[in-house]
N, C-alpha and C positions, 0 to 999 in steps of 0.2 A: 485826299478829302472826298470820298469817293461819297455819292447820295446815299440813302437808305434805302433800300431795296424793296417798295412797295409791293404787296402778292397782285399781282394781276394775271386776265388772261394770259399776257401775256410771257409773265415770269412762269405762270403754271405749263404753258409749252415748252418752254425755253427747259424747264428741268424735266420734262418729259424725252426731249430731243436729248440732253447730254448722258442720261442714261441710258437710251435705245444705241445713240453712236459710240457703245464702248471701243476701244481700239488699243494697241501695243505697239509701242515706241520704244525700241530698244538698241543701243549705240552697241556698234560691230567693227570687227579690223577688216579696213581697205580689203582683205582676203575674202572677205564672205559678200561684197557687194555682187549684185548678180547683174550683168549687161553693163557694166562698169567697172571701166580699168582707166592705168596710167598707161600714156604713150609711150614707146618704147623710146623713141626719138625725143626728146624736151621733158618728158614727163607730163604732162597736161591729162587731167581729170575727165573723161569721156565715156560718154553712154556710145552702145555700141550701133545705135540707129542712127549716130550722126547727128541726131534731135537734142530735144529737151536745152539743155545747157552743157558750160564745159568751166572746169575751176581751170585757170590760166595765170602767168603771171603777169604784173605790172610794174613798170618801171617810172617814177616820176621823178622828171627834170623842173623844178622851181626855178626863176630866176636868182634866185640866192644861191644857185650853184649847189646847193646839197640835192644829192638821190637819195633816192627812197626804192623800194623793191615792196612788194607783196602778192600774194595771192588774189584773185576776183573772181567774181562769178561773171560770164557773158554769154549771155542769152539774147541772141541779135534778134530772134522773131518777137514779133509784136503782138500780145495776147488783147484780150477784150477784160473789162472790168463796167459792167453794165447793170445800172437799175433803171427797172421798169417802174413806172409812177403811174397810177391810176386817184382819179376825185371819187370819192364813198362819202354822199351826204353832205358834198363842198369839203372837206378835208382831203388832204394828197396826202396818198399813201405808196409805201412803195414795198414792192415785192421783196423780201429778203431770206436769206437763207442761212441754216446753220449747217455750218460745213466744218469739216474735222478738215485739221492741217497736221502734219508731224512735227513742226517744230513749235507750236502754242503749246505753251505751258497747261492750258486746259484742255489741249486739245480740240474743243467745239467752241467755234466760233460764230457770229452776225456776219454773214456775208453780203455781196451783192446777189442780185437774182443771177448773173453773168459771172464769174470767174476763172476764166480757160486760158491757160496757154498756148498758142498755136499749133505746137504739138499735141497737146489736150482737145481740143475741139476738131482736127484732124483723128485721133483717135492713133496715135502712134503706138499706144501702150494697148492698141487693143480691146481696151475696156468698154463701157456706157458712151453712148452719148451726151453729147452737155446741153441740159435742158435750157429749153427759152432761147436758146441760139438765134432761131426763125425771125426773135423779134429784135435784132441786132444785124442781122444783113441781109442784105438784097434790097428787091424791091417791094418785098408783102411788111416789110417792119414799120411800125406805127411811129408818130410824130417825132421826130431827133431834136429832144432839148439842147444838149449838150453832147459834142462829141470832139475828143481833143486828145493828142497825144501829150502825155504828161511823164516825166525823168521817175526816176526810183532813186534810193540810198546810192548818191555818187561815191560815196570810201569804200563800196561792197560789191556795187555790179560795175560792169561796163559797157557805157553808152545803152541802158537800159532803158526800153520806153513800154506804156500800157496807153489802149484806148480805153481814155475813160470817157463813158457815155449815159445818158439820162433818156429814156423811151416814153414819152408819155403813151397810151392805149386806151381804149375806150372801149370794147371789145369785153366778152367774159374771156377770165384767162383763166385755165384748170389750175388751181393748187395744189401740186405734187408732192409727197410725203416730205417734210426737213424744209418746207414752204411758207411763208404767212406772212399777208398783207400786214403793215406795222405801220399804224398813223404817223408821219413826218413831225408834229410835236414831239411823240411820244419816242422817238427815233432818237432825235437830236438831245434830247433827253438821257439816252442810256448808254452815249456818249461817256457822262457822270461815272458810270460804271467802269473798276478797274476790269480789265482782260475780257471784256466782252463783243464792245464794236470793233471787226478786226483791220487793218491798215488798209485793205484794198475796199473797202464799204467807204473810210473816212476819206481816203483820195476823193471818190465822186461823190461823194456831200460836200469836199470844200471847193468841189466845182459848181454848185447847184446855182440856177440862177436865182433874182432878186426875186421874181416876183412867185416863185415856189415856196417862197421860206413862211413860215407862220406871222400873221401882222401881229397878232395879238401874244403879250408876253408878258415878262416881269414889271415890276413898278420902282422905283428909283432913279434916283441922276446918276445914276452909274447904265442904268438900263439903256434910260432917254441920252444920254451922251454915244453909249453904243450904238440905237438905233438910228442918231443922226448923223453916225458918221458910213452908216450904206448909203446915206443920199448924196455924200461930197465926196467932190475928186473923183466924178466920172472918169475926167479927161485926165489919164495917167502917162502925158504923153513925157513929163516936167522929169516921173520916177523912171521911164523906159530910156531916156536920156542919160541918167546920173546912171543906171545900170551898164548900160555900154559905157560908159567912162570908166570904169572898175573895170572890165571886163577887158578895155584899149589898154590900162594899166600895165595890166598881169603879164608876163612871157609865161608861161606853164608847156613844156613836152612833155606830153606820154603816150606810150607807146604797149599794147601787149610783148608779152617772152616769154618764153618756156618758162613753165613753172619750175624746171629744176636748177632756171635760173635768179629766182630770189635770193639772194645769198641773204643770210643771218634769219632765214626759217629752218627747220630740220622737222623733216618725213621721218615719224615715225610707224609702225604698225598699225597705231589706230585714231592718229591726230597729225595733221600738219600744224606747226604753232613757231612763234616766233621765238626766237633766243632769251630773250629777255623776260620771255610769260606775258606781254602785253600784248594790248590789241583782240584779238579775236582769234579762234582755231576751226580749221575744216576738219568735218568729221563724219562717221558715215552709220546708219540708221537704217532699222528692217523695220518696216511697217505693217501691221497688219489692222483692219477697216474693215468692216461689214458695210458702212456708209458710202465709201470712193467707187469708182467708175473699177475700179480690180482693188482684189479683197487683200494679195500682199503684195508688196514691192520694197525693194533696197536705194537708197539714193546718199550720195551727198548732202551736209548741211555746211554751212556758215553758224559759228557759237562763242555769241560776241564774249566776253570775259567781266564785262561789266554792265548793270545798269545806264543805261544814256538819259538826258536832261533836253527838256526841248523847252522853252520857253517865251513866251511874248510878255516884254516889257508894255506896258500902255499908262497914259495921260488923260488926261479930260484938259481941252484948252478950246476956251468960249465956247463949253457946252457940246464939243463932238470929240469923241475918243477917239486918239490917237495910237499909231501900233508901232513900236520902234522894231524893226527888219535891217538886217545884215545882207550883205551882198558876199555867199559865201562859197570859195571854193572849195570845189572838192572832185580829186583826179578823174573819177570814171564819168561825171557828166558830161553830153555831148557838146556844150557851149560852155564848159568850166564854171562858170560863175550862175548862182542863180539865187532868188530871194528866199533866206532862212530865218526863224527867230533871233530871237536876240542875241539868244544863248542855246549853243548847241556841242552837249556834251557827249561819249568823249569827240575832244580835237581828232585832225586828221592827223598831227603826230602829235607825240606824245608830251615835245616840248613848247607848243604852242599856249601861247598866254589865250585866256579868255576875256575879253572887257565886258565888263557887267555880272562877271559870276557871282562876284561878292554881295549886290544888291540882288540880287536872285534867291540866293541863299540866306541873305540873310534878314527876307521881307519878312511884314508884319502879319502873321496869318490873318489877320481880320482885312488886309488888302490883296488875298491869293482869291480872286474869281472865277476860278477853274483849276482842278487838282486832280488830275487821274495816271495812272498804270496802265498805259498801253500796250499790246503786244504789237510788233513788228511782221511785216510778211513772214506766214508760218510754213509754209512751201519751199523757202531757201535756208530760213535761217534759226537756229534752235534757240528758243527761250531768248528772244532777242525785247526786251521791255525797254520804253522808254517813260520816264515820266515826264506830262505833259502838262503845263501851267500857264495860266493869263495873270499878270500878277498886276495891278495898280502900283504906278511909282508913288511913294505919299507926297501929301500937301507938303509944298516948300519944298521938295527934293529936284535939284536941277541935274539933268546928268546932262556931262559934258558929251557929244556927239562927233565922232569920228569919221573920216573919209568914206568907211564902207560899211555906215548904219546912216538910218533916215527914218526921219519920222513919216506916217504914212496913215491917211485912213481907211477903214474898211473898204469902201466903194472904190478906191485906187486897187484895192490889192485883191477884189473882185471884177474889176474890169483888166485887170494884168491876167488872173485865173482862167481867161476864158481863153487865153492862150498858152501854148506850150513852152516850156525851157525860162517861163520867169518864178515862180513859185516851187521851190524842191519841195520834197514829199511829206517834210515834218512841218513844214509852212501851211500845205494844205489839210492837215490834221489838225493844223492849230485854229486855220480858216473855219474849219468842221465844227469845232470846240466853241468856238467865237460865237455860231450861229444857234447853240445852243444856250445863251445865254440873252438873247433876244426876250 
């Protein structure tokens, strides 16, 4: 249900920038990756500076006694994911960038001012520097709104974390070619838009704090039930509780292994993929950019096999809207368990029931209050979309609520946001979604 795409300056850049960042994306055999091999010992996926990341395998012991094996991505360093906010005329704006990824389906994406991986911002590949860095470390960087270690996709990396951070300045700051200040209304707004806000931008907007956000917004009881529910349930001490109760629950082992040790994947030539065609395949990719920090390079992707579904069930109960959240696990997070939608498609296997898909799917569009196509981190993972929805339960619809769902309002699951390992990363793109509905 994507907005209409009003022409503004805005949009008149934006198609300025995806024409200037042309670039080729083209999938190659394991043979032609260049600074990337398999180990001769296990087989695990390796760039030859030791950097960047490494595909590895994993093994998951559930307490139900069944293994699991697959492929991951682990990337133990800890990159930066940072926007800079500046006030223009009392409106907060925030620096953002269009930046090409290989695996976006569009290619150019709304980024943060900040994007780097720690090999990236080290300069391992030798290319450009990463602009705006200065205002992200040390001690010359202007005021630290927000700065928090936050998980990524736990079914795809291992023990993955990004600092996501908010820089308020005050200061003139140069606007660099593929740069532009974008009013935070207007921001949270193009949200709306399929494949344009990309995953690492909506992370630190569903970190944003209360008092950044726009006061003034929509008009209805669906609005005023939203906006009263930022002001309840500061004290989230009641859901940080019931969290670790799930979490005391679970027994979960896992452990990385040689990728040659997945058994029921099979290496081929130019895909690792699992027996059955489900799931997801690795796959490998030559790039070439006029736009990146080096104009070609070869790497690894992750390429998921399906569409995914992410969705927030919500309530209006005495006037403040409610958010039904999952306590959900998933192998490669560092504390296993952490707050997801309601509904998050696909399962970590394949035969996993979902509770609430049916009322997800089968809502009243005139009750869906957010509707868009997202793309997924485009740096690891190819064409990896999710669709992403707020849906109102209708009047009279009770759903019965199980051990590891909870009703929850905004302001609980923006004082949970402010720290790490309770919100996974489709929660806070849902948080992002939410705030633009204000």
């Amino acid at each position: 249900m994507t907005e209409a795409a009003v022409d503004t300056p805005f949009r008149a850049w934006w198609r300025e920038q995806a024409s200037a960042q042309r670039s080729e994306v083209a999938r190659i055999p394991f043979a032609e990756l260049d600074g990337w091999g398999f180990e001769p010992h296990g087989g695990n996926l390796v760039h030859a500076s030791g950097k960047f990341f490494t595909v590895e395998g994993l093994r998951i012991e559930p307490d139900d006694g069944r293994e699991a094996r697959q492929p991951i991505i682990h990337q133990p360093e800890i990159g930066v994911l940072g926007i800079l906010v500046k006030e223009f005329d009392g409106v907060v704006h925030c620096l953002m960038q269009a930046k090409m990824e290989p695996g976006n389906l569009n290619t150019v994406q709304l980024s943060p001012t900040v994007q780097a991986t720690r090999s990236n911002y080290l300069r391992v590949h030798r290319g450009g520097r990463t602009r705006y860095l200065e205002h992200f470390w040390g001690a010359g960087r202007g005021r630290v709104l927000v700065d928090v270690l936050q998980s990524e996709q736990g079914a795809w990396f291992w023990h993955k974390r990004n600092r996501n951070m908010i820089v308020q300045v005050d200061g003139d700051v140069p606007v660099h070619e593929a740069f532009r200040w974008v009013a935070l209304p207007e921001l949270l707004a193009l949200l709306h838009s399929d494949n344009l806000v990309n995953m690492d931008a909506r992370t630190v907007l569903g970190c944003l704090p209360r008092d950044l956000l726009p006061r003034q917004g929509r008009t209805g009881a669906f609005a005023a039930a939203l906006r009263c529910s930022y002001e309840t349930g500061a004290d989230a001490g009641a859901a940080r509780s019931w969290l670790l109760d799930v979490k005391s629950r679970g027994r979960w082992t896992t452990r990385l292994i040689p990728l040659n040790d997945t058994h029921g994947w099979i290496r081929k030539s130019d895909e690792i993929s699992a027996d059955d065609g489900s799931g997801f395949r690795i796959i490998a990719v030559r790039v070439r950019s006029r736009s990146r920090e080096v104009p070609e390079w070869t790497q690894p992707l992750l390429a998921p096999r399906d569409e995914g579904l992410a969705a927030f069930l919500v309530r209006r109960a005495g006037g403040t809207l409610q958010v039904l959240v999952q306590a959900r696990y998933e192998p490669g997070l560092l504390e296993h368990v952490e707050l997801a939608p309601t509904v998050r498609t696909p399962p970590v296997t394949a035969d996993e029931e979902v509770p609430y898909l049916k009322d997800v799917l089968s809502a009243d569009h005139r009750n869906i209050r957010f509707d868009a196509l997202l793309s997924e981190e485009g740096g690891r993972f190819h064409h990896a979309l999710t669709r992403y929805q707020v849906i109102e339960v209708a009047d009279g619809q009770t759903l019965e609520v199980g051990d590891n769902h909870r009703w929850m309002t905004i302001g609980q699951l923006m004082e949970l946001v402010r720290h790490g390992h309770y919100l996974n990363i489709e929660a806070r793109s849902l948080l992002a979604c939410l705030h633009s509905l204000r």
